[in-house]
RODO-2510 file (C-alpha; in nm, 4 decimals, decimal comma):
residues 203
     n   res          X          Y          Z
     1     x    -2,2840    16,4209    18,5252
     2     x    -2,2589    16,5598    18,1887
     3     x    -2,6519    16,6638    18,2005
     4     x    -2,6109    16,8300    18,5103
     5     x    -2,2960    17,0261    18,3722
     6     x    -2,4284    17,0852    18,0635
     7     x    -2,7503    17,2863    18,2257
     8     x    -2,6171    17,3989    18,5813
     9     x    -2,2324    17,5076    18,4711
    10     x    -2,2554    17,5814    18,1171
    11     x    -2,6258    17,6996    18,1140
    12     x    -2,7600    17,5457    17,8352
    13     x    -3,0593    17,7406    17,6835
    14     x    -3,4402    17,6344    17,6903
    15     x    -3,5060    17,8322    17,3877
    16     x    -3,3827    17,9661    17,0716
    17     x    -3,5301    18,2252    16,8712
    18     x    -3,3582    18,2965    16,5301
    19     x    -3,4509    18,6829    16,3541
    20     x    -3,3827    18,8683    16,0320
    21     x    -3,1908    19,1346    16,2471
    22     x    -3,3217    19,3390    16,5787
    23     x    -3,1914    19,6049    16,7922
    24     x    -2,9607    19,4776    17,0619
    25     x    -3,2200    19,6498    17,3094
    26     x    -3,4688    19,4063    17,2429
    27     x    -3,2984    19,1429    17,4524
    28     x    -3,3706    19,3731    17,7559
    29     x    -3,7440    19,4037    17,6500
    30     x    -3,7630    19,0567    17,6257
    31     x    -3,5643    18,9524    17,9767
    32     x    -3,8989    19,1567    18,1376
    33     x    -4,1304    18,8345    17,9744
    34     x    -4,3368    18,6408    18,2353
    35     x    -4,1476    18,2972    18,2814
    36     x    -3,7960    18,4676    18,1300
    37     x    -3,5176    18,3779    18,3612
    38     x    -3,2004    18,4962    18,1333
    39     x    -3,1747    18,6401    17,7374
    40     x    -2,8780    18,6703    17,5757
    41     x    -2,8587    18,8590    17,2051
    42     x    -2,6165    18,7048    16,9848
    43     x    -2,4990    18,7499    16,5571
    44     x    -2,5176    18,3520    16,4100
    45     x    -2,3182    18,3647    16,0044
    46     x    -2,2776    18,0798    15,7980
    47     x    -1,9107    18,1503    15,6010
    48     x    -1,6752    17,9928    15,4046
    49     x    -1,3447    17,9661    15,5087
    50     x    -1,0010    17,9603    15,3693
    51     x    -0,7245    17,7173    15,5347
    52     x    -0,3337    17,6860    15,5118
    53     x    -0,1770    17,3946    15,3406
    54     x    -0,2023    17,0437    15,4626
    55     x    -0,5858    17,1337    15,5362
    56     x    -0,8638    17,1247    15,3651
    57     x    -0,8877    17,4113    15,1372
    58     x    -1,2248    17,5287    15,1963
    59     x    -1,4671    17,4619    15,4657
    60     x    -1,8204    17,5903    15,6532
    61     x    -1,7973    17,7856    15,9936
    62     x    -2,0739    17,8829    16,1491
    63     x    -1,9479    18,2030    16,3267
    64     x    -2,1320    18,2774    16,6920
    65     x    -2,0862    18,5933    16,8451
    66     x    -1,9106    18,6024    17,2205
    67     x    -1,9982    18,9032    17,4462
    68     x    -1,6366    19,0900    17,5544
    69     x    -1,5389    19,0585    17,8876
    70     x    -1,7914    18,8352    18,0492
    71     x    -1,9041    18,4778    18,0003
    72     x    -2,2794    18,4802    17,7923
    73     x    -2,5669    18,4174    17,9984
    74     x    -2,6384    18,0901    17,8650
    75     x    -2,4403    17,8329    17,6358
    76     x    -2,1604    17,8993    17,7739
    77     x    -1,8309    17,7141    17,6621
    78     x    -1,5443    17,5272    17,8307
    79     x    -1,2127    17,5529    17,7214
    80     x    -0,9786    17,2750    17,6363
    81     x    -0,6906    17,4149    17,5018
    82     x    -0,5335    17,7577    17,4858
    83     x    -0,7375    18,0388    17,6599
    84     x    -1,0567    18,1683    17,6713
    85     x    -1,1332    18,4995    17,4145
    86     x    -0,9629    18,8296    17,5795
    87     x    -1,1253    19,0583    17,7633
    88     x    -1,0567    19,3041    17,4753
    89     x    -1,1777    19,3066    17,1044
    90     x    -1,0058    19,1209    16,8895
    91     x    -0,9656    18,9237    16,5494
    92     x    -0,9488    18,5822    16,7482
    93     x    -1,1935    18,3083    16,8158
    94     x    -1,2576    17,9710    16,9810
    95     x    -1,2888    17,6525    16,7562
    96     x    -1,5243    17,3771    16,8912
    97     x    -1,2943    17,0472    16,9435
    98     x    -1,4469    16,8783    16,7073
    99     x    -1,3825    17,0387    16,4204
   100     x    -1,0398    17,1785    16,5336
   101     x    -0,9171    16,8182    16,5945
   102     x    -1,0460    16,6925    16,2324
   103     x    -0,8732    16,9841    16,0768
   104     x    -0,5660    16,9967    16,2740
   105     x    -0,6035    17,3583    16,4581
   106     x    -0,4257    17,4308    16,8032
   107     x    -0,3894    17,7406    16,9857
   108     x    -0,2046    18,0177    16,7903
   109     x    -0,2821    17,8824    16,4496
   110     x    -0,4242    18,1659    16,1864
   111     x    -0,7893    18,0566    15,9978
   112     x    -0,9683    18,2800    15,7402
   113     x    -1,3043    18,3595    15,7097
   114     x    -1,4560    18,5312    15,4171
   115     x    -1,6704    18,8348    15,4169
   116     x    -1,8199    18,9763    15,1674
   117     x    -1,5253    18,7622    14,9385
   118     x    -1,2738    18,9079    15,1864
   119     x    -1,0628    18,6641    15,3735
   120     x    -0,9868    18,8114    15,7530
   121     x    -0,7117    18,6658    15,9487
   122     x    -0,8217    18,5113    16,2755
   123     x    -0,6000    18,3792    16,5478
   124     x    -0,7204    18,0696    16,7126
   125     x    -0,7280    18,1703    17,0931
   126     x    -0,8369    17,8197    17,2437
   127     x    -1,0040    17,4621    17,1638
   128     x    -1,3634    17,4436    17,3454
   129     x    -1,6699    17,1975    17,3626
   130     x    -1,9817    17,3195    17,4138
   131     x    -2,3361    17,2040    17,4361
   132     x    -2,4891    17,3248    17,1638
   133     x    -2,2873    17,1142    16,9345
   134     x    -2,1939    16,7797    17,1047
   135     x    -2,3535    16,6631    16,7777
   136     x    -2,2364    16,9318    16,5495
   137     x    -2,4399    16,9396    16,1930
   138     x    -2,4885    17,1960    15,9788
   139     x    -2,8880    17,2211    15,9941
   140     x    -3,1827    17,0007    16,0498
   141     x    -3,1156    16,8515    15,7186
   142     x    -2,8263    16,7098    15,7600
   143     x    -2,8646    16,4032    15,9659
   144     x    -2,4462    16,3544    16,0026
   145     x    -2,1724    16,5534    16,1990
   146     x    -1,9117    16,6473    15,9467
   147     x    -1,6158    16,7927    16,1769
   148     x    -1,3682    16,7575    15,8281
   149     x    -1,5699    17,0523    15,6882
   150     x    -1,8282    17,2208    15,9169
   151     x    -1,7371    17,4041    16,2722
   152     x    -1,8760    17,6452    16,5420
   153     x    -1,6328    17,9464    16,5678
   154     x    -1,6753    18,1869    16,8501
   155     x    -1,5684    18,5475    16,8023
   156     x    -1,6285    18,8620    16,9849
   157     x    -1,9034    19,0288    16,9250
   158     x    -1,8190    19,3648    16,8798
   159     x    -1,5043    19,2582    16,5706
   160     x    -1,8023    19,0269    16,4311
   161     x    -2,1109    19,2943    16,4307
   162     x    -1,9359    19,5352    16,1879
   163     x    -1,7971    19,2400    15,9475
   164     x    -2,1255    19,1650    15,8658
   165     x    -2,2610    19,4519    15,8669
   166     x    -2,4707    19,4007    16,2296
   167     x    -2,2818    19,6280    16,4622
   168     x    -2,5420    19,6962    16,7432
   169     x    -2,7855    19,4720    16,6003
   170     x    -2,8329    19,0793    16,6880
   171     x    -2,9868    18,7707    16,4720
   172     x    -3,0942    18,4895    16,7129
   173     x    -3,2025    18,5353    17,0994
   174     x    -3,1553    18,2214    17,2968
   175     x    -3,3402    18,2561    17,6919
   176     x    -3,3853    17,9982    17,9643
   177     x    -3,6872    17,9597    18,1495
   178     x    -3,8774    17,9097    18,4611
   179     x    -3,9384    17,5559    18,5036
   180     x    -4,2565    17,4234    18,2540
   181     x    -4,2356    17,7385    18,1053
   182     x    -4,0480    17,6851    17,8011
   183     x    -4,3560    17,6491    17,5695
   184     x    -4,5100    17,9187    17,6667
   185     x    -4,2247    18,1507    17,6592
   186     x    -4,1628    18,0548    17,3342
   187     x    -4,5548    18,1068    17,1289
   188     x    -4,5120    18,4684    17,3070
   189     x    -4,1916    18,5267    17,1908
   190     x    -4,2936    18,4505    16,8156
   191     x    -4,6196    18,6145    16,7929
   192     x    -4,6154    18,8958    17,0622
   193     x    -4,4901    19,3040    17,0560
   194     x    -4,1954    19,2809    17,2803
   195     x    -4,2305    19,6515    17,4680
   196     x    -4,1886    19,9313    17,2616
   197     x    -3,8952    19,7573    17,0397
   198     x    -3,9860    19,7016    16,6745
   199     x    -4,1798    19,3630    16,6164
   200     x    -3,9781    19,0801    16,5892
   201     x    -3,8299    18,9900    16,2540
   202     x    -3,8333    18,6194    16,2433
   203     x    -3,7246    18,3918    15,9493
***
């Protein structure tokens, strides 16, 4: 049951493709790929961030971006606490459970990433699992989840582009795919021109 949810409710992706930075159009170029069933853009940062007392006094979030006013088209989220983001812009994000647990966050609390060595005050909007990080670790080499210091944030994309300096512009494309397609879909993505958007700048 938690397959079938995972994939059918919260539409978990068949590919990701991480880039330097691209034009938020490409994600429409590339939705027009053979085999390409959904895209959705997105702005991945790795930041530090500040807690209150009683916590932890520095830890890793990896910020993902949230589109405003609809639910992505993939790796989507459900929420267990609190409320999903608002349908406006604003300094507030989603902690993954996880995390929010081992560091004591609820709905309403205040966390502070750091851009750029500015803290920004974020209110915690809701408490959320999602699929992408049942197992959450901070890359592929780190073999352990470490909730105590290292969480998936969701914000809203349009207060996250301009904080680091990506307003407009995404760094990772995730797509799902037409059944036995996902292979393929991917070796184009990589080493094809996608339309008349500027070739892919991939890590």
């Amino acid at each position: 049951g938690s397959y079938d949810r995972s994939y059918r409710v919260l539409r978990f992706a068949d590919v990701w493709v991480p880039l330097r930075r691209a034009p938020r159009p490409v994600v429409a170029t590339l939705a027009r790929l053979p085999g390409v069933r959904a895209v959705e853009g997105r702005i991945t940062e790795i930041v530090e961030v500040e807690q209150t007392a009683g916590r932890r006094p520095r830890v890793i979030g990896r910020l993902l971006s949230m589109p405003v006013g609809r639910e992505p088209a993939m790796n989507r989220v459900k929420v267990v606490a609190g409320r999903p983001l608002g349908e406006r812009s604003r300094r507030e994000m989603l902690l993954e459970a996880q995390f929010a647990e081992a560091n004591g966050y609820r709905p309403g609390d205040r966390i502070y990433p750091r851009f750029r060595g500015r803290r920004v005050a974020f209110t915690v909007a809701g408490i959320v699992s999602s699929p992408e990080y049942i197992y959450a670790v901070m890359s592929g080499g780190v073999s352990l989840p470490m909730p105590g210091v290292f969480g998936a944030m969701f914000v809203p994309e349009e207060v996250l582009g301009p904080l680091v300096g990506m307003a407009g512009q995404v760094n990772e494309v995730t797509l799902l795919t037409e059944p036995g397609e996902e292979a393929r879909v991917r070796v184009v993505v990589h080493h094809e021109d996608v339309g008349t958007a500027p070739r892919l700048a991939l890590q």
